[in-house]
N, C-alpha and C positions, 0 to 999 in steps of 0.2 A: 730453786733457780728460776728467775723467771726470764720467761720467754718474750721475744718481742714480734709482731707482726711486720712480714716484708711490706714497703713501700712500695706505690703501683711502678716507681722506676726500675724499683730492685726486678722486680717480679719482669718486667719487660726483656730482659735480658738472659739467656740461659746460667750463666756462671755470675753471680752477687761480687764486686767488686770492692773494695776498700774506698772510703770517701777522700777523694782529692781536694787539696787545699785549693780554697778559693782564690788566692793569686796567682797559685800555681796555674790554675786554671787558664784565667786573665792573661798572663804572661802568654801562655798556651797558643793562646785563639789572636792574639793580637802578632804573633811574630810571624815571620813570614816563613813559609815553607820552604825545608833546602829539599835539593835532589834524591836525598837518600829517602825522604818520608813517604810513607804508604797512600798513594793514589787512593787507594779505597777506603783511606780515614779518613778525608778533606769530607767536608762537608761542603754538598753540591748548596750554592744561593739559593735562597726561596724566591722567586719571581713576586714584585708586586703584584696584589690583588686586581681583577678588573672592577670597575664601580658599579655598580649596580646598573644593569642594562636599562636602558629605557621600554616604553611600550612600540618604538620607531623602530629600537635596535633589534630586539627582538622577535620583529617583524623580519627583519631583514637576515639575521642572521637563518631563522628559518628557512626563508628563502635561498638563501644559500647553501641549506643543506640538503633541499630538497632538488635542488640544480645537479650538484654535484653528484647526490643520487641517481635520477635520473639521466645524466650521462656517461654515469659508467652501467648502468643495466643493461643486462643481455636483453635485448629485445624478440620479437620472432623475426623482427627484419635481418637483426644485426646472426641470429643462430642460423636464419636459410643462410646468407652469403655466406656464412662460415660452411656450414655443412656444404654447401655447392661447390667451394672451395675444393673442399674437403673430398668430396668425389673426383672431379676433376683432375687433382693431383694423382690420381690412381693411374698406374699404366695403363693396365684392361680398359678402363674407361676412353682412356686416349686413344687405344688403337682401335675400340668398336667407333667413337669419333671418326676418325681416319678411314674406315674403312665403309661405314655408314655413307660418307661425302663423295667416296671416289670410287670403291666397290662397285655400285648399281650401273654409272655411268661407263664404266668399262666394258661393265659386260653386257649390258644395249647394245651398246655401239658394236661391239665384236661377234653378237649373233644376227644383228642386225644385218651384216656385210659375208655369211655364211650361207653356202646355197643349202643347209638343214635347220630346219626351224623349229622349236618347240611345241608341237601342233596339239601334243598333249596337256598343254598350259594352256588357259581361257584367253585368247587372243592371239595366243603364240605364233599362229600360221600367219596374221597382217599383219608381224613385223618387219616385212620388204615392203610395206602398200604403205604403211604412214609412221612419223615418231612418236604417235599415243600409244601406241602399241603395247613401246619398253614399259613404260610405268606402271599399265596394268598387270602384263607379266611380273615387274618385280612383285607387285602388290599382291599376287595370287601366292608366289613361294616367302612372301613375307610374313601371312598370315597365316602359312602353316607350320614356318620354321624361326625363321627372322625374329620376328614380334615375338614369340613365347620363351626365345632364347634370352632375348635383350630384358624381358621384364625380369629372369630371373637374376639373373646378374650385376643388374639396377636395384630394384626394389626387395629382392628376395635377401640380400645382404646389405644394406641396407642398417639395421638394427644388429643383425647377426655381427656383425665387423667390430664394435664396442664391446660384443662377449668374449670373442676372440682376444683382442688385446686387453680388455680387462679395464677399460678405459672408463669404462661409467660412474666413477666417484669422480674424478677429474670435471666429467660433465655436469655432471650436476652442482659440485659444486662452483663452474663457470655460470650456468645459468640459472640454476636454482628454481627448475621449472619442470616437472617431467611433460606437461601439457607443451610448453613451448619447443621442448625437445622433439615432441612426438610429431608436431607443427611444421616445425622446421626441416626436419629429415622427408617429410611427407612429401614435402613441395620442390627441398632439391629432389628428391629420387625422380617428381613427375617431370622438373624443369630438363633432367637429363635424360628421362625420355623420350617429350618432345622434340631435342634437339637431335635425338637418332633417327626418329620417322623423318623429320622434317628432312634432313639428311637422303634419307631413302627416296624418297619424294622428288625430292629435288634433284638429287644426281639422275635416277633415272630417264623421268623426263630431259637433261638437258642432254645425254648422251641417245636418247631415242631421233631429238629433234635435229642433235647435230650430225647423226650418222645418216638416217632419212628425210628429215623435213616437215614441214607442217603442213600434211595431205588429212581430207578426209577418212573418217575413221568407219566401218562398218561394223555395226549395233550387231546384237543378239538376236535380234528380228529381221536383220539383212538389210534395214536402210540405212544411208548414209549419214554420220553425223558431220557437219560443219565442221572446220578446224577449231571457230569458237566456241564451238556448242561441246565439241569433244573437251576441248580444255577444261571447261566449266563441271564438266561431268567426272572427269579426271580428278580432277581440286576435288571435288565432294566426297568422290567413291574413296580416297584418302583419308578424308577429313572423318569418314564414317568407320572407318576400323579404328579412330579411338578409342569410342566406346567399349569392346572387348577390350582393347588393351589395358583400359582403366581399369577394366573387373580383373584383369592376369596381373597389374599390377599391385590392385587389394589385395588378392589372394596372396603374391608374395610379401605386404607386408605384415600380413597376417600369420605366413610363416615365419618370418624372419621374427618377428617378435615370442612367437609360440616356441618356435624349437632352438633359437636360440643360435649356438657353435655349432647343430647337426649340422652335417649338409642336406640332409630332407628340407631345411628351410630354405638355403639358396636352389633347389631343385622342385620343389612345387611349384610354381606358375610352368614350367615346361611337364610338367608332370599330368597337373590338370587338364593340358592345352590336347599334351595325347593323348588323354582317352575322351578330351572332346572329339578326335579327330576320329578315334575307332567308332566311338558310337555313331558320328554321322556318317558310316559306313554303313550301317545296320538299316535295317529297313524298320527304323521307328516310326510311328505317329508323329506327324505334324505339330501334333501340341508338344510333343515332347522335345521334337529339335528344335522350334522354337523360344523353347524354356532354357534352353543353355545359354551359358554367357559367351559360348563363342561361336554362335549363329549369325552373327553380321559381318563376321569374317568371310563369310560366303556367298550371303544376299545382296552387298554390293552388286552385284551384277546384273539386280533389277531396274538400275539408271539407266541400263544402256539398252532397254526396249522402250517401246513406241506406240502406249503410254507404259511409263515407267509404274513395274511394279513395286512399288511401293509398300506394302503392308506388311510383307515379311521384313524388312527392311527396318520399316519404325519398330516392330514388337522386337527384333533383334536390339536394336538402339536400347530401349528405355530395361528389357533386361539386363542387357552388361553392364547398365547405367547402376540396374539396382543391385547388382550384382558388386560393383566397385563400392558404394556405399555400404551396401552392410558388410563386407567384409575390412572396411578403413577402421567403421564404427568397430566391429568388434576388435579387431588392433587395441583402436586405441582405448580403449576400456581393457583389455588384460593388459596393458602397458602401465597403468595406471596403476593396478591391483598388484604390480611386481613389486616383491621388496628388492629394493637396491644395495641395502643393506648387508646382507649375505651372498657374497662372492661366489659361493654354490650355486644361487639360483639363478640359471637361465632361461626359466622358461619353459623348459621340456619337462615337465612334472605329466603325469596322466590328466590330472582335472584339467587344463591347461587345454590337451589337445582335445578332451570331449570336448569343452566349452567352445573350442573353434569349430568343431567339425558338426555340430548339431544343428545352429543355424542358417550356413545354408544348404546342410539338408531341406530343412524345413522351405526356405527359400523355395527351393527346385519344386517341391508340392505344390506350393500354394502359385507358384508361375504357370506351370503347367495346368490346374486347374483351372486357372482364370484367364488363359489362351484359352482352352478347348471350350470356356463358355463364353467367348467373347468375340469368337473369329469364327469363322464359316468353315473352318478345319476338320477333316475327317481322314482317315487312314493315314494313307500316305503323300497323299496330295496330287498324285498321280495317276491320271485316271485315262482311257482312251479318249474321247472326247476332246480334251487338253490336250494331247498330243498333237492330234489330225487340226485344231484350229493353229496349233505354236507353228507345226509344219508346215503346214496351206500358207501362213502369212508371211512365214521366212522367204519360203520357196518364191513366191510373185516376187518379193524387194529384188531377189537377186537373178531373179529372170530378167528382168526390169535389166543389172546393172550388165548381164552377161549381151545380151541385145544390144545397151550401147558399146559396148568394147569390141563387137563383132561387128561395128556399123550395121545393123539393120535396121528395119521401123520403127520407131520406138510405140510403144501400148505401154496400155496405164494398168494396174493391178486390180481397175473395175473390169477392165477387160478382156483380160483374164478368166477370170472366175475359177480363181484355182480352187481345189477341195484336196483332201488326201484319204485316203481308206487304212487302216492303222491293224495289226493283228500281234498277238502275242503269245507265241508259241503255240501258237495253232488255234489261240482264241478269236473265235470271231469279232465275239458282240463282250462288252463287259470287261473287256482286258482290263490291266490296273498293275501299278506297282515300277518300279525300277528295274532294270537286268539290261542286258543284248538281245536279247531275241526279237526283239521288235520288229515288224516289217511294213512299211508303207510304199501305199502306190498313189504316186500324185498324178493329181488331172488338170490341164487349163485347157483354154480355148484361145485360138487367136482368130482376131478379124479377117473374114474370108474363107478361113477353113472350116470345110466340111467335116473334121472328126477333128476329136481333141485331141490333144497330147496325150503321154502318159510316160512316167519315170517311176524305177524303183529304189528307195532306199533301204538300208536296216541300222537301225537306231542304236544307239546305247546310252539308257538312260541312268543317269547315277540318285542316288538317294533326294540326293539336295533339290532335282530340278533340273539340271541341267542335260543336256543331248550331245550329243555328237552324231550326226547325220554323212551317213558314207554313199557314194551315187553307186548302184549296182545294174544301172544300164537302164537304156541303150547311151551307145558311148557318146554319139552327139551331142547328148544333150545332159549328162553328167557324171560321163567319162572323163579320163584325165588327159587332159590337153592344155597348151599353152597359149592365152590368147595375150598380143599384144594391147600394153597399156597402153597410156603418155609418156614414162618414163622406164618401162621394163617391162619382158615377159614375166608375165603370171601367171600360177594356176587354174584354170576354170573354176569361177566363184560357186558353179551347181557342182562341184565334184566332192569335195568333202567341206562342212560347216558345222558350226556351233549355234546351240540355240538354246531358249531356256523356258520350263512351265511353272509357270505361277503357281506354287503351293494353295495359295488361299483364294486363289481365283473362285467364283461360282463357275459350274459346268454349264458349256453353253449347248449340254445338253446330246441325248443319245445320239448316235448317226444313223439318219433315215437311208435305208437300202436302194 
């Protein structure tokens, strides 16, 4: 029998068919189809060919796809508004908004007009004397509570919120970027929370200035600032706890990328914030507190002496600065190194958390080292010497301003010649360090009189620098009594006040007997 080999028609089709007569065919293809005929036997037209493109047209038509491209790409412009969006639409987000814009200014205004004042917050007692007051108040519980709340809630989820819902095949394949993603989300998290401080900032200023008014403001050194010059100082002393908050916000998206759906990652920047808070409780070295990234949460408060301390200040700044960078950078390099691929991994692996947690360890060493050899820094920054000058200078500003409220002569703070004699716990000579025990006896002189003055206070000095000075007599002179302003009784400005020592000051040296 011989065999025949199938034809490449036969072979094209599963089942080999019997050959149709060729008119049959003809007839076939030329009649027109009734209703009952199978849709999916018509043979679909072949479309004319196009003619061979020119070397014009296919310039052009290039150009046209490369348009087209181009305008439908996710961008990094077009991925922020979206992510910003994206935030935005959250409720949490809406009511920290809300509450950011109207929160600060309520409650100005409402302690502002209460005869109990916050005396234990850095300004807190001259918030019945001028409206700068409120803002630094908020600014002080902002930066211990506020700021490390908002970044985590912001930036700490952030990344985490995609693991949760499962959402990152969607994304990627809208944007087809993990860099643009990582880009994107970066800049809404900062966009929205600039727009919380700003918020902060603003409301309480406008609720300090509408409840009291724009009087001058009394410094950390006891003179007086201008209403402009307070303003100005206000803006800054704001504008300067960015910095920490950019490092609380690295840190959380360092978390949120790292661990993922834990809540350890939406809980880290408030995590970190409090045991910045413990340690600067601790009687560290100088180099040491100023190695943290959330040291300028505190030094702020060297604008508002006369010269402004300054240097704690900048090393504060350019820490949290470096602090915020490497902790984005490393973000965004284990962002990168994640397979997206596997719906299991979020991130929370072990290698994962070493590789976050090692550098800045290492950060913190090499800060610390390169403060304690670069700044005039030693123990605690706190030394007798520093205190009897911070004292001496306060105490004249506000002799100075108690004289004019009592209408008397007015003298100048050369004429004066105030000094203070300073002990601690029974230490004569040498004293040093932070606590309450502190006890100084201030001396001036006025024109005419034969013997000096003399006041005593007892101090209590906290880690960071700052004092709190209580009058323990004689009561004239910084006992508590009420001396009329221009606009309201107040309390005697020598009776209890705020003051602050330069960490990195040089000592101006022993006190001669």
């Amino acid at each position: 029998m011989t065999t025949m080999s199938p034809t490449p028609d036969s072979a094209s089709t599963p089942d080999s068919a019997p050959a149709a007569d060729p008119a049959a065919t003809e007839d076939t293809a030329t009649a027109d189809p009734t209703p009952a005929e199978d849709p999916a036997r018509t043979e679909t037209p072949t479309p004319p060919e196009d003619p061979a493109p020119t070397a014009g047209g296919a310039t052009a038509a290039r150009s046209e796809r490369a348009h087209s491209t181009a305008s439908g790409r996710a961008t990094v412009v077009r991925t922020y508004r979206f992510e910003v969006v994206k935030l935005l639409s959250q409720w949490r987000i809406r009511l920290l908004l809300i509450a950011c814009w109207i929160a600060p200014a309520l409650f100005v205004a409402g302690v502002s007009v209460q005869s109990t004042l916050p005396t234990d917050t850095l300004f807190g007692r001259w918030m019945h004397a001028t409206g700068w007051a409120g803002p630094l108040v908020t600014l002080g519980f902002a930066g211990t509570w506020a700021l490390p709340l908002l970044t985590s809630v912001v930036a700490g989820d952030v990344f985490a919120a995609e693991d949760r819902l499962g959402t990152w095949r969607h994304l990627l394949v809208a944007v087809r970027s993990p860099r643009r993603i990582f880009a994107a989300k970066a800049l809404a998290g900062l966009t929205v929370l600039l727009l919380l401080v700003a918020g902060l900032a603003a409301s309480s200023t406008a609720g300090g200035l509408l409840a009291v008014g724009d009087q001058p403001l009394v410094g950390l050194d006891g003179h007086l600032l201008a209403p402009g010059e307070a303003a100005g100082k206000v803006l800054l002393a704001w504008s300067c706890v960015l910095a920490p908050t950019l490092a609380l916000a690295g840190i959380g998206l360092l978390g949120s990328v790292v661990l993922g759906r834990s809540p350890m990652g939406l809980l880290l920047p408030a995590i970190v914030a409090l045991a910045m808070q413990l340690a600067q409780m601790l009687p560290l070295p100088v180099a040491v507190r100023l190695a943290l990234p959330g040291d300028a949460f505190l030094t702020w408060n060297g604008l508002f002496t006369r010269p402004a301390q300054l240097t704690p200040l900048l090393v504060g700044i350019v820490v949290s600065l470096l602090w915020a960078v490497t902790a984005t950078a490393l973000a965004y390099v284990l962002f990168l190194r994640r397979d997206f691929t596997n719906p299991t991994d979020d991130g929370a692996v072990r290698h994962a958390v070493t590789r976050a947690a090692l550098p800045p360890a290492a950060l913190l060493g090499v800060t610390v080292a390169v403060v304690a050899a670069t700044t005039t820094a030693a123990g605690s920054g706190i030394d007798q010497a520093k205190v009897e000058q911070a004292l001496a200078t306060e105490f004249a500003h506000l002799y100075r301003m108690q004289t004019a409220q009592l209408h008397r002569p007015a003298v100048t703070e050369a004429q004066l010649r105030t000094t203070a004699a300073c002990t601690k716990a029974g230490v004569q000579d040498g004293a040093q360090g932070a606590g309450n025990d502190w006890r100084c006896v201030v001396s001036w002189h006025l024109p005419g009189a034969a013997a000096p003055g003399s006041a005593v206070y007892q101090l209590d000095i906290t880690s960071d620098g700052r004092f709190v000075a209580d009058g323990d007599g004689p009561k004239e002179v910084n006992g508590y009594f009420l001396v009329r302003t221009s606009d309201r009784d107040a309390p005697n400005p020598l009776w209890q006040f705020d003051g602050n020592v330069d960490l990195l000051s040089a000592s101006p040296g022993a006190r001669t007997p």
